[in-house]
N, C-alpha and C positions, 0 to 999 in steps of 0.2 A: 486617340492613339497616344502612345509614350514615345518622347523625344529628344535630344540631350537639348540643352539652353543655357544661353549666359546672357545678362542682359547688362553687363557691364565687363569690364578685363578682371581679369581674376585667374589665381592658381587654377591649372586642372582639376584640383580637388573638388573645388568650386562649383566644377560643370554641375546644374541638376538634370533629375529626368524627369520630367513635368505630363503632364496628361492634357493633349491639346485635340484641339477639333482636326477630325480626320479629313483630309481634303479630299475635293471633288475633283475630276479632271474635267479639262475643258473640249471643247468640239476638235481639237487638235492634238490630243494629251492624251496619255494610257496612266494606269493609275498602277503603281508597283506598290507590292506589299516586298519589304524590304526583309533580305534573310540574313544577309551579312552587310556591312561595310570595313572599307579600308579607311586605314590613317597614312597622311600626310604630311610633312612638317609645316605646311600652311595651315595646316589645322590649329597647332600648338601654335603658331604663329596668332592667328584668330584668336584662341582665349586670353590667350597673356598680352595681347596687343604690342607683343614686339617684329619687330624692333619698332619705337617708339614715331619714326617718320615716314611707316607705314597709316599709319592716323589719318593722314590727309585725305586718305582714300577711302577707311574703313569704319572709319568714325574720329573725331575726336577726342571728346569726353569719352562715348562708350559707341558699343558697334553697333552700326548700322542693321546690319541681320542678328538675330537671334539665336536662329537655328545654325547646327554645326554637320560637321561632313561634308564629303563631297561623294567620293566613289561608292558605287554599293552592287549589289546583284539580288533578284530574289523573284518572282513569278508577277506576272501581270493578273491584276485583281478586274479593270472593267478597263474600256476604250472611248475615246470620243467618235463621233458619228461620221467623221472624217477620216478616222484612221483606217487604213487597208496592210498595213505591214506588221500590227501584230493583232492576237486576239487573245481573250481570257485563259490564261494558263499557261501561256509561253513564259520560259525559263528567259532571261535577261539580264546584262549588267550595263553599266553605263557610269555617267558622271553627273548629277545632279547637285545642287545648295541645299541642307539639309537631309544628307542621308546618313544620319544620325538618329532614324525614323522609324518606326514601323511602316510608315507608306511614304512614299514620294510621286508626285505626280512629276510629268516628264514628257517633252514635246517629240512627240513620235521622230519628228526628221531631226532630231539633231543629236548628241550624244548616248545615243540609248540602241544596242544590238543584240541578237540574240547569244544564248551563252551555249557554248558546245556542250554537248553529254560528256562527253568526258572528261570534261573538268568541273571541278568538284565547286561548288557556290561560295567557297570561304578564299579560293586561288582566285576564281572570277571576280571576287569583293576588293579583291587588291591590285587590278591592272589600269584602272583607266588614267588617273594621274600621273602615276612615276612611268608607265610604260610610253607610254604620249611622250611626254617628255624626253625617253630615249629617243626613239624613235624620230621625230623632228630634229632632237638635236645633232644626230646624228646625218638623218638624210637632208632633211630640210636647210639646215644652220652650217652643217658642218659638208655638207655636198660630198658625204664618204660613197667612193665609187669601189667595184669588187676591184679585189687584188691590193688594195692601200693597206697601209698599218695606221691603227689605230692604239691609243695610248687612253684606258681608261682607268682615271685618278679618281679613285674611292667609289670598287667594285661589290663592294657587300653590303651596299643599303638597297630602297627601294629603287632608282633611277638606275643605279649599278649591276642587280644583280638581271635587269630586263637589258642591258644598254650590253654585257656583252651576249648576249643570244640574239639580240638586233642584228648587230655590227655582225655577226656570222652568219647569218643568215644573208646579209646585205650584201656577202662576200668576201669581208673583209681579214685580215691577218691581226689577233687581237692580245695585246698584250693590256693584264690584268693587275692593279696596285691594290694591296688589302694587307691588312694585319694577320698574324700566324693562325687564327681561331677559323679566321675564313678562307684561307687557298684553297683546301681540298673542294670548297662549295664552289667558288669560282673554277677550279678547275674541274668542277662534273657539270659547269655549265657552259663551258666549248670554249673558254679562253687556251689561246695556244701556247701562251707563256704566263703565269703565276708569278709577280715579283711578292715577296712578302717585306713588307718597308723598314718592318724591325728588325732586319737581319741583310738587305739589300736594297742599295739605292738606284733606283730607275736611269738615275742621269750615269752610272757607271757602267753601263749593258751596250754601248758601243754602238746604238743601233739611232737611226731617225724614223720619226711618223710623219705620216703626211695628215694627222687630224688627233688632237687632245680634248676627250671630253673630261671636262675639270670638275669633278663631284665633290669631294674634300675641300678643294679650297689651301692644301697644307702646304705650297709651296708658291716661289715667287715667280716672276715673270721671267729675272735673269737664268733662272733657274731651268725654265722651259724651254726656253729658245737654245739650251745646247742638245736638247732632243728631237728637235722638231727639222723639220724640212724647210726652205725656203718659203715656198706658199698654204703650211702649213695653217690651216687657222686654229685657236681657241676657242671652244665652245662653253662655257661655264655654264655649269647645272645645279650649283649648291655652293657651300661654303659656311668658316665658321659662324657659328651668332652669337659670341659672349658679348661683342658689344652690343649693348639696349639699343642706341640713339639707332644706328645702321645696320646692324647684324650685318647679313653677308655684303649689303649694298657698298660699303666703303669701302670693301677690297675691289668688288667686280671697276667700281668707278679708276681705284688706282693703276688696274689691270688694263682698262681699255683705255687709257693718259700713256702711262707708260706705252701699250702697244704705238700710238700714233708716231711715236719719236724711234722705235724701231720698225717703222711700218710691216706690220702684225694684224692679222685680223682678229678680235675679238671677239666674241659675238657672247650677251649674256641674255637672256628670255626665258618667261613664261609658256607654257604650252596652252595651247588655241585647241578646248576639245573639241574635236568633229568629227560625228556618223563615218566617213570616211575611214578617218583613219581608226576607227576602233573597230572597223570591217576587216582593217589592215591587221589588226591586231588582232582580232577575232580570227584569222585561218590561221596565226601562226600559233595560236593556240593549238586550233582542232587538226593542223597537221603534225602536232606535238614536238614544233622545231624552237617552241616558247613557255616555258612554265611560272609560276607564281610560285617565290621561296617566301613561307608565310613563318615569321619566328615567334609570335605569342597571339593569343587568341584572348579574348575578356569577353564576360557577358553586356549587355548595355548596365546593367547595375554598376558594375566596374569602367565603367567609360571614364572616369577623372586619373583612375591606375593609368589607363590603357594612353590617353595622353600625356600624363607625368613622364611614362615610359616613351613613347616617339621623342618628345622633345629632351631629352637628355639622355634617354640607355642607348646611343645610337646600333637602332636595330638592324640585325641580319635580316635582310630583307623589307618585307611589311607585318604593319601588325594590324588585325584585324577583331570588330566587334562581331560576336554574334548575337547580334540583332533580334532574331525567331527564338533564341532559350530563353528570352527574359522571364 
C-alpha cells in the first residue's frame, strides 16, 4: 500500500509517499481500506516537530512513528474472528495513527463507527479529531448546561466550526468570534450572534458567558474575565504557534498562573478518542443537526501542499486528503 512518512522533522514538503506492506488485522481488528482522511494541526505539528518541547514525548532527535494522520473514513476490507460489530463493506470513519494510508488496521471497540449514508466520505474524513475535541470541551471540561451562553473564540477553523453546532445542539445560547470571510459560515451554522473581530470587539457587547471555549488564543486573561460570569470557566482548545520552543504551551501555562491568582477555572486538554463519543457524534451527523465544513481537498500525491496549508493558511474548516484518487 502507499503511505505518507517522515522519518525525521522536516518541512511538509518533505512528507514522502512510500510503498509499504499492507497490514494484516488482528483477531480483534477490522482492516479499513482508507478513502479520505483529515488534517489536524497536530499533524503539522508531527512533521515539523514543533513546538520543539513537544520532543520529549515524540521523539527527540526524530519521531518515534513514521507514519502520519490521524482521522480518516473509507469501507471495511476484512475482520478479525472476534469481531461481531462490523463486516466486509461497512462504510466507517474513526481515528486511527496513520491514516495517511490506503488501509489502516483498527481495534473494533475503540474509535472506529459506522458512517451515515448521508454524509458524504470526505465530511466523515474530517470529524473525529476537531469534533471530539469540541464536544468534550465543551460538555466534558467546560460542563455547558442548555440555556447557558457560551463565548466561542476562533469559530472558523476545525474545533470552531463543529464547537458551535455542539454547543446548540447541547442547548446552549452561542455567540460566535471570526474574521469578515467567515460570519456568514458561522452564522449558517446556528450561531445566534456573529461578532466579526475586525470590525467589533466581543469585550464591547455588554453581555457575560457562563463558559469560553478559547480556539485563537488572541486575547489575554484580563481581557476575558470582563465577559465572563463569576463561575465561568476557560476552556482552551488552541492557540498561537510562532513560538518553536512552546507554541501554544506557553500561553495556556500563563493563562492557568494567572487564572489561580483571580480564582478562574482554566482547563487546557487534549481529547481522549472513544467509540462513545464518536457514536455521539455519529447521530448528530445522521440527524443533520452536525455537518463537516471541508475548505480544500488534495490528492495523497499533494499531501506536503495539504500540510504546508493546515499549518499556516489557517483553514476554514478542515482540510482533507483524498486518499482512493491517488
Amino acid at each position: 500500500m502507499k503511505a505518507a512518512v517522515r522519518e525525521r522533522y522536516c518541512a511538509p514538503e518533505e512528507v514522502e509517499v512510500r510503498e509499504l506492506e499492507k497490514p494484516v488485522p488482528g483477531d480483534d481488528e477490522v482492516l479499513v481500506r482508507v478513502r479520505a482522511a483529515g488534517l489536524n494541526i497536530l499533524d503539522w505539528y508531527g512533521v515539523t516537530g514543533r513546538p520543539w518541547v513537544s520532543r520529549v514525548s515524540t521523539g527527540l532527535r526524530a519521531p518515534k512513528e513514521h507514519r502520519l494522520g490521524v482521522d480518516y473514513a473509507g469501507t471495511v476490507e476484512a475482520v478479525g474472528r472476534n469481531v461481531t460489530d462490523f463486516e466486509s463493506g461497512d462504510e466507517v470513519f474513526g481515528a486511527r495513527t496513520g491514516a495517511l494510508a490506503e488501509y489502516v488496521v483498527a481495534r473494533a471497540d475503540r474509535a472506529i463507527v459506522q458512517r451515515p449514508a448521508t454524509v458524504p466520505v470526505e465530511e466523515a474524513a474530517a470529524v473525529a479529531v476537531a469534533a471530539t475535541t469540541a464536544l468534550q470541551g465543551l460538555r466534558d471540561k467546560g460542563g455547558l448546561e442548555r440555556g447557558q451562553k457560551v463565548l466561542i473564540n476562533g469559530a472558523s477553523g476545525g474545533v470552531g466550526t463543529f464547537a458551535i453546532q455542539i454547543a446548540k445542539a447541547l442547548g446552549a445560547e452561542v455567540t460566535a468570534v471570526c474574521s469578515t470571510p467567515n460570519v456568514e459560515l458561522a452564522d449558517s451554522l446556528g450561531a445566534d450572534r456573529v461578532v466579526d473581530y475586525t470590525k467589533e470587539d466581543f469585550v464591547k457587547l455588554g453581555e457575560r458567558f457562563d463558559l469560553l471555549l478559547d480556539v485563537a488564543g488572541t486575547r489575554s486573561l484580563s481581557v476575558y474575565e470582563r465577559v465572563l460570569t463569576p463561575q465561568a470557566p476557560i476552556v482552551v482548545a488552541g492557540g498561537p504557534r510562532a513560538n518553536r520552543l512552546l507554541g501554544p504551551i506557553g500561553r495556556m501555562v500563563r493563562l492557568r498562573a494567572g487564572a489561580v491568582l483571580r480564582r478562574r477555572r482554566v482547563v487546557n486538554f487534549l481529547a481522549q478518542l472513544t467509540k462513545e463519543d464518536l457514536e455521539t457524534l455519529r447521530g448528530l451527523l445522521d440527524a443533520g443537526t452536525m455537518r463537516s465544513v471541508v475548505d480544500r481537498r488534495y490528492a495523497l500525491t499533494d499531501v506536503g501542499a495539504a500540510l504546508r496549508y493546515q499549518g499556516e493558511g489557517h483553514p476554514r474548516g478542515k482540510v482533507v486528503v483524498d486518499v482512493a484518487s491517488f
